[in-house]
N, C-alpha and C positions, 0 to 999 in steps of 0.2 A: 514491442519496443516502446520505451517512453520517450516522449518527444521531446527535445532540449527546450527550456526556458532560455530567456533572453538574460535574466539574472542572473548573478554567478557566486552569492554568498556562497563561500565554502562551509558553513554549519549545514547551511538547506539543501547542499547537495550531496553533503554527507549521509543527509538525514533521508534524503530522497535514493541514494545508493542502496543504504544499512536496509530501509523499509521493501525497496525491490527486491531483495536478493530474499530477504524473508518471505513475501508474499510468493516469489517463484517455487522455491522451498514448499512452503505452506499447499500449494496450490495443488504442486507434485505429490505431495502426501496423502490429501485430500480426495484427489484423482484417482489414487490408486487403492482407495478406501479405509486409509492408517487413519486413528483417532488426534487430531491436534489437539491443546490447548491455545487457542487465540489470547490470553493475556499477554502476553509480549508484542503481539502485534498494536494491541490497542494502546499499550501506553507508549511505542516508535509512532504512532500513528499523530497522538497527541502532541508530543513534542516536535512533530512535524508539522504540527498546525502550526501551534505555538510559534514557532519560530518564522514561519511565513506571516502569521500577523504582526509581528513584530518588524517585519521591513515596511519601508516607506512601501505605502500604498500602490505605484506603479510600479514597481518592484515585486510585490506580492503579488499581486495579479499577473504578472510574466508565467510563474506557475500555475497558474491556473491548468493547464495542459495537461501537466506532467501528476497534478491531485484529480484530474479528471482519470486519467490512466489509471491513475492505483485504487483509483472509486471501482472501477470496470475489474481490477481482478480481484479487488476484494469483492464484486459480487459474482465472477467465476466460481470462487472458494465458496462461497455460502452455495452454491449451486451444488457446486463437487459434491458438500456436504451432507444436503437435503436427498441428493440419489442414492448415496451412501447410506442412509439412514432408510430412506423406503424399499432399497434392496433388503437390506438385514431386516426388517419387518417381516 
C-alpha cells in the first residue's frame, strides 16, 4: 500500500491513483509471465513527475513517499520481468 502524502492536489493524486492501479496491473501480468508493453507506464510515470515539480516545493516533497513506493514496484515489475525472461531462455 502507498502511504498518504500530506499534500492533496487533486491532479497528483489522480495521477498517483491512474499510475498505482496500472503498475498493480502490470505487475500481476508480469508475475504470471504475460508479455507487457511498458510505454503507458512511462509516459503516466512522467506526467506524474511533471506535476509534482510543479507544486510549491514543500508540497512536492510531501510525495516523496508515495514516488518512493511506485519506484519499489516499478522495480518488482522489472524483476518479474527479468525471471520471466531467464525462464524462457
Amino acid at each position: 500500500m502507498i502511504p498518504m502524502a500530506h499534500a492533496t492536489d487533486p491532479r497528483v493524486m489522480l495521477l498517483f491513483d491512474q499510475l498505482g492501479g496500472m503498475l498493480t496491473l502490470t505487475r500481476a501480468l508480469a508475475e504470471s509471465g504475460r508479455r507487457i508493453d511498458l510505454a503507458g507506464l512511462d509516459d503516466l510515470a512522467g506526467r506524474l513527475c511533471a506535476a509534482c515539480l510543479d507544486l510549491p516545493p514543500e508540497d512536492g516533497r510531501a510525495f516523496r513517499p508515495r514516488l518512493v513506493a511506485l519506484m519499489e514496484d516499478v522495480n518488482a515489475i522489472a524483476a518479474a520481468c527479468r525471471a520471466a525472461r531467464e525462464g524462457a531462455a
